[in-house]
C-alpha positions as CSV (number, residue, x, y, z in Angstrom):
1,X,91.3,88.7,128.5
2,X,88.2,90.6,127.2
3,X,87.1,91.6,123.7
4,X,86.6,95.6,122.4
5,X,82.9,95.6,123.1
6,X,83.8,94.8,126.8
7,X,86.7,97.8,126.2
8,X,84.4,100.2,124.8
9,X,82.0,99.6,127.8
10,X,84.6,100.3,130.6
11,X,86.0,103.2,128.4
12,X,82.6,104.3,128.3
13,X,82.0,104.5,132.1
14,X,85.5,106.1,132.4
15,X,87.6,103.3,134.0
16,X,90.6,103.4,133.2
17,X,93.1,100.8,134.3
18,X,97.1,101.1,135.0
19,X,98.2,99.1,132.4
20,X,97.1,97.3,128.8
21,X,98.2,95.0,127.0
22,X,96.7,95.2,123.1
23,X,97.5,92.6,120.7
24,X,95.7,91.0,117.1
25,X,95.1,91.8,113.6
26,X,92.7,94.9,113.2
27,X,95.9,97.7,113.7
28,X,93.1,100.3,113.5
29,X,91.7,99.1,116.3
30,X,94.4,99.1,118.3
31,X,95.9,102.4,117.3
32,X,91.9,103.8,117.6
33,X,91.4,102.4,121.6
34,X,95.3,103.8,122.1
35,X,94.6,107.0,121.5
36,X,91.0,107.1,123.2
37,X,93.0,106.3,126.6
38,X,95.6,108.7,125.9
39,X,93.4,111.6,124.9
40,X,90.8,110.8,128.3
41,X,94.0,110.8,130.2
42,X,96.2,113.5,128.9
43,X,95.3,117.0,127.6
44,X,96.5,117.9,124.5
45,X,98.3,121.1,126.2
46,X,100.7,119.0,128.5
47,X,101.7,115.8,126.5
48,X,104.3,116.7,125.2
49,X,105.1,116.5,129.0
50,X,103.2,113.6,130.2
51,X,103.6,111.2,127.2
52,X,105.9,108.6,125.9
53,X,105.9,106.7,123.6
54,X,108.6,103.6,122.6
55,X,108.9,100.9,120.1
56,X,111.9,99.1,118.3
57,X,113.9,102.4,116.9
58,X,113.8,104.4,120.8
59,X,113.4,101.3,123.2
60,X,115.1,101.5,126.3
61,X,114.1,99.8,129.6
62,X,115.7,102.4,132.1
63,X,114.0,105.3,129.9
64,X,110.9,103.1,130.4
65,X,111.4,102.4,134.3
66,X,112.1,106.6,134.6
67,X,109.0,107.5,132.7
68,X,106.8,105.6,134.9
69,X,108.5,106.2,138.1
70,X,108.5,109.8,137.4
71,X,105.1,112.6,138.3
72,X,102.9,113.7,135.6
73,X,103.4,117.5,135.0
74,X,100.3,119.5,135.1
75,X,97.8,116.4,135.1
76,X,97.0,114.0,137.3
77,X,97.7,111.0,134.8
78,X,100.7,110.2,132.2
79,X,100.4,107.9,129.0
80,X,103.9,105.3,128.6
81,X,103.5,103.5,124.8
82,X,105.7,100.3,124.5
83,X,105.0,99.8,120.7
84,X,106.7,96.2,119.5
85,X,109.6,96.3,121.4
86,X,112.1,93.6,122.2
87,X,112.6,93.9,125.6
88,X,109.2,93.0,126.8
89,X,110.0,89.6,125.2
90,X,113.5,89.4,126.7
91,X,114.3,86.7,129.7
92,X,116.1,89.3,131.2
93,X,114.0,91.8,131.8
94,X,110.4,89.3,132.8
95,X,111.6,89.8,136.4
96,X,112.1,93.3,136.7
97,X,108.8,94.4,134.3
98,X,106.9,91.6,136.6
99,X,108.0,93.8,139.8
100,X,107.4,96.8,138.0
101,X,103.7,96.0,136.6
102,X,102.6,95.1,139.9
103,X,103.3,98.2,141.6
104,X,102.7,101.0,139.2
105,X,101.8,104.1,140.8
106,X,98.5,105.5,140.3
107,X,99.2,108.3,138.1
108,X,100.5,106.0,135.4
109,X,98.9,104.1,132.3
110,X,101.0,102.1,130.4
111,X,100.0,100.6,126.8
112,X,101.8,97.5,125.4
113,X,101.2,97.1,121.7
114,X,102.4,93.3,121.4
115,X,100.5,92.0,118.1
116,X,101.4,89.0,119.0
117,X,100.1,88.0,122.5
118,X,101.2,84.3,123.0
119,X,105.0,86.5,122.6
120,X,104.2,87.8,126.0
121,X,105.9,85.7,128.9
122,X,102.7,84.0,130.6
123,X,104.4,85.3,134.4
124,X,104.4,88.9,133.0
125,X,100.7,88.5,131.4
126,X,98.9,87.7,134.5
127,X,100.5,90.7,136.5
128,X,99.2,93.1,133.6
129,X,95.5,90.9,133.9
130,X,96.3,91.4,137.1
131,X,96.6,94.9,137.4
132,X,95.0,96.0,134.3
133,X,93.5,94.6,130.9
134,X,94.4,92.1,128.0
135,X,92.5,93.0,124.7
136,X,92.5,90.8,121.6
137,X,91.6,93.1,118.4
138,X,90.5,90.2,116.3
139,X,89.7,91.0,112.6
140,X,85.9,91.8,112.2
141,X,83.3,90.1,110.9
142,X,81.5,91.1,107.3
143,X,78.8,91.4,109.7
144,X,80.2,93.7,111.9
145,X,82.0,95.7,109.2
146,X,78.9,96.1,107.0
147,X,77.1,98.1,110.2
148,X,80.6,100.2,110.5
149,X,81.0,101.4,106.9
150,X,77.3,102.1,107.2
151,X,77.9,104.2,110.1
152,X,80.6,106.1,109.0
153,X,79.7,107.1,105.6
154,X,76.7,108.5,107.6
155,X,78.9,111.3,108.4
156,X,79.2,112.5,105.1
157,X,75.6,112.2,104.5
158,X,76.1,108.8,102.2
159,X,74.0,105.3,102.4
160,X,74.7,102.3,101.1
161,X,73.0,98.7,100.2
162,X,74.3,95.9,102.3
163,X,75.5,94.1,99.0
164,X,77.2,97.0,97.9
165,X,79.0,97.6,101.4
166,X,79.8,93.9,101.5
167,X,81.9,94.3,98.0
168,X,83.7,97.4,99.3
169,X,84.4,95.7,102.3
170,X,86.0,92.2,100.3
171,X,88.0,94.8,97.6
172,X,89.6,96.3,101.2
173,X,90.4,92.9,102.4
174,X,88.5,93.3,105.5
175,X,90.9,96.2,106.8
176,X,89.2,98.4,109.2
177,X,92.5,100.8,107.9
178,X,91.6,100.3,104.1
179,X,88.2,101.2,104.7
180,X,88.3,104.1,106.6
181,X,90.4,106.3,103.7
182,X,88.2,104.5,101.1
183,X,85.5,105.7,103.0
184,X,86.6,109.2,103.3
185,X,86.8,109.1,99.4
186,X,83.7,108.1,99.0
187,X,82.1,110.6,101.3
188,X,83.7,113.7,99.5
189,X,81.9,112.3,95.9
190,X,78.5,114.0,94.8
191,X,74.8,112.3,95.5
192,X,73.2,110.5,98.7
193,X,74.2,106.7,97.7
194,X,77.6,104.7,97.4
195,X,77.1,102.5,94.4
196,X,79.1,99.4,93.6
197,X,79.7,101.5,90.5
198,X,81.0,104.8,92.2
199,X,83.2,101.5,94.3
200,X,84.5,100.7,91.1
201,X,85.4,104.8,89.9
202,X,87.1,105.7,93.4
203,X,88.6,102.7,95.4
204,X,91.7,101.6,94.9
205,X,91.8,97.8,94.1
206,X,94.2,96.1,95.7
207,X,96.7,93.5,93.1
208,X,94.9,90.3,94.7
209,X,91.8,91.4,94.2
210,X,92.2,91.7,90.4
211,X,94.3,88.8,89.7
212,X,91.4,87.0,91.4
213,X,88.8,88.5,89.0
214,X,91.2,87.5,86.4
215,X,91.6,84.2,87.2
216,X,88.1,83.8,87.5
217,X,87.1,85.0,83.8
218,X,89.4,82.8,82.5
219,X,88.6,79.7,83.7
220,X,84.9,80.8,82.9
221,X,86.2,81.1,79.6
222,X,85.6,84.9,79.2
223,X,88.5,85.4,77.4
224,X,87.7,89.6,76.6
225,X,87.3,90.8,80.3
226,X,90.2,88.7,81.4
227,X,92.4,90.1,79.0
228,X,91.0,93.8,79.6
229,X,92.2,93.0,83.3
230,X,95.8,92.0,81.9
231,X,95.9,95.0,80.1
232,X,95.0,97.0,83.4
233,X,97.3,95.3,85.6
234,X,100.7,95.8,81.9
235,X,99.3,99.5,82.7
236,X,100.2,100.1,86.2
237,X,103.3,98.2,85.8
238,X,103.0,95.0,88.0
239,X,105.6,92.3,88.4
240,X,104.5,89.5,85.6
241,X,106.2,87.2,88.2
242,X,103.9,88.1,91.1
243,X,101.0,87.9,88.9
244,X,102.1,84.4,87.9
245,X,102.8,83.8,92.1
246,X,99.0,84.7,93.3
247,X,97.4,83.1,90.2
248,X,99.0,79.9,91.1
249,X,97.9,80.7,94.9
250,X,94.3,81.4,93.7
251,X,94.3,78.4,91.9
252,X,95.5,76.3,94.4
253,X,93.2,77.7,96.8
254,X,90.5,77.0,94.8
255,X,91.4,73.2,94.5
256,X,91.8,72.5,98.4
257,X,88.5,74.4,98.8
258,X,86.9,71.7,96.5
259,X,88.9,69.0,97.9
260,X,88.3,69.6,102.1
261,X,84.8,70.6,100.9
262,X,83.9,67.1,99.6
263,X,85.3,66.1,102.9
264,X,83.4,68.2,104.7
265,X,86.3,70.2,106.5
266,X,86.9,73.9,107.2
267,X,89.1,75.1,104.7
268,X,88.9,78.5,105.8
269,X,91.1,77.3,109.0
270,X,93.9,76.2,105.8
271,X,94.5,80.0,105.1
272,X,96.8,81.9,106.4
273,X,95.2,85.2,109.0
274,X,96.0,87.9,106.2
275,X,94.2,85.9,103.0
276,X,90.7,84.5,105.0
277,X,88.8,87.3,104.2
278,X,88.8,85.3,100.4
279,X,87.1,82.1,101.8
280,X,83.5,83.1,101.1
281,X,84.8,84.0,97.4
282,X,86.6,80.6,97.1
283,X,84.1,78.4,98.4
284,X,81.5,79.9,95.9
285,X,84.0,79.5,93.0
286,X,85.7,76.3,93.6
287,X,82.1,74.8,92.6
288,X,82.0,76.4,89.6
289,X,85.4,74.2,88.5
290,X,86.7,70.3,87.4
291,X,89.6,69.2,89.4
292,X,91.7,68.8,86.5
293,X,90.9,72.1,85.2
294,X,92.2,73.6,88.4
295,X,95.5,70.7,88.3
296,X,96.2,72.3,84.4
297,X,95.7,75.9,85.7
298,X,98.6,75.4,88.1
299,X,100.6,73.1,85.8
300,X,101.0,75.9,83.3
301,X,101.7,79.1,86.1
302,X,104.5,76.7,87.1
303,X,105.9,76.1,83.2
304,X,105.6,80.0,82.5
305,X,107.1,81.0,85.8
306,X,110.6,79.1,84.7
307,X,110.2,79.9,81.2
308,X,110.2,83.8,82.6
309,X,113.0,83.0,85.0
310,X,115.1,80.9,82.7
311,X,114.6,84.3,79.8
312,X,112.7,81.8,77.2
313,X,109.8,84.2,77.1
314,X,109.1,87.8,78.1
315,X,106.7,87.9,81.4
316,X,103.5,89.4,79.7
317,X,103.4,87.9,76.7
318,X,103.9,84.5,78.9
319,X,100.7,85.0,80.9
320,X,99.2,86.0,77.8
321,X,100.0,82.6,76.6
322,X,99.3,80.9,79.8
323,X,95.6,82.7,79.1
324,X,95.4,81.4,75.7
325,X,96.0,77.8,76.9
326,X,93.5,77.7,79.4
327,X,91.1,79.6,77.0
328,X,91.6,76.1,74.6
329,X,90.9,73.8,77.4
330,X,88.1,75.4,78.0
């Protein structure tokens, strides 16, 4: 298995191999390195000739086994896409793919988008190592992010502070995806600079990230810019219920932060993939709160949750309420 760096190098020298196998978190990534190979390997005037592409709506094996087994039409290479489909993962079809894999003509480069790797029989991986290349698109660092939002507002001209990048990177949960159209926002605004303030005026803030900022206020007792966020979040029409859900979640995840950090073990590892981009947020914050502050918090989500469910109380006006209470404790 290599990593993209080791990719980008062999794409960079123009080896190509017969076959891929692309699997992890960072889609863009994945979809990015995709069509690099394809456009090196195709011209744009003959694909509709000499590529194919399959997931779970088109899949079909014998389609599969004719594209490959088939010339290229006007080019010396063809591109096959196997895009999350079942029959990659099937018993049935390990031993034919296995025979396959191993002796695919040169002309051929097949892609399998699996995000899941470990779903790939072990007998089918190592032909593809075999014959080709396993790539794990693991989510970036902040590090590594920072440097690419850097680069790419370049292209419109733009710079940023490392701090500032580092916040638009957290409010885009660390999504190379998010990023890139927030960063093609931000390019198209006036001036040299991305500001945390221009941030604020043109990215869209994903629910979590407010119900976060919420949460926070509150306990810190800043009752006015918690309920300013409330009144953003009535606005746009959220689900009182799954504001109640991820405050209880934040709250929760503040307390096992405080708890495995007194033990001095990595709660990051606790997360699940999709919410670790919050652990530098939660360890910083979990400080900042009593364990029975954090016990109460959760106590009253839970009451207000079945007081919405049960139709005691209407679902703002309960978190309202649940703000109030906490506000008094404070």
């Amino acid at each position: 298995m290599i990593n993209v760096k080791q990719l980008k190098s062999q794409l960079k020298e123009k080896t190509i191999k017969s076959i891929y196998l692309f699997g992890g978190e960072e889609t863009f990534l994945v979809d990015k390195y995709t069509k690099e190979i394809t456009d090196m390997c195709v011209d744009e005037a003959f694909k509709e000739f000499n590529y194919s592409f399959y997931n779970e709506d088109n899949e079909s094996y014998d389609s599969f086994f004719d594209d490959v087994n088939s010339y290229p039409t006007m080019s010396e290479k063809k591109v096959v896409v196997l895009k999350n489909v079942g029959f990659t993962k099937l018993k049935d079809y390990q031993k034919p793919l296995c025979q396959l894999v191993s002796s695919l003509p040169d002309y051929v480069v097949v892609i399998i988008v699996e995000p899941e790797i470990k779903k790939i029989k072990k007998a089918l991986a190592d032909e593809i190592e075999e014959k080709g290349e396993i790539v794990e698109f693991q989510k970036q660092t902040i590090y590594d992010l920072r440097a690419w939002v850097a680069m790419n507002l370049g292209r419109f001209g733009k710079n940023i502070m490392p701090a500032d990048a580092e916040y638009l990177i957290n409010l885009c949960q660390l999504s190379m995806e998010k990023l890139n159209i927030e960063c093609e926002k931000l390019g198209s605004a006036e001036g040299n600079t991305v500001t945390k303030k221009l941030i604020d005026e043109m990215v869209n803030v994903p629910l979590e990230v407010n119900i976060f900022s919420m949460s926070d206020e509150i306990l810190n007792g800043n009752s006015k810019n918690a309920y300013n966020i409330l009144k953003g979040l009535k606005s746009s029409k959220q689900e009182p219920i799954a504001i109640l859900i991820i405050m209880y979640k934040q709250f929760a995840d503040l307390l096992m932060f405080k708890n495995l950090g007194e033990e001095n073990a990595n709660a990051e590892s606790f997360l699940a993939p999709n919410r670790r981009w919050l652990a530098k947020k939660l360890m910083q914050s979990c400080r900042r709160y009593s364990k029975e502050k954090l016990r109460l918090a959760m106590k009253l989500c839970a009451k207000y949750d079945i007081d919405i469910k049960s139709g005691k109380i209407d679902g703002f006006t309960a978190i309202e309420m649940l703000l109030a209470e906490i506000l008094i404790k404070n």
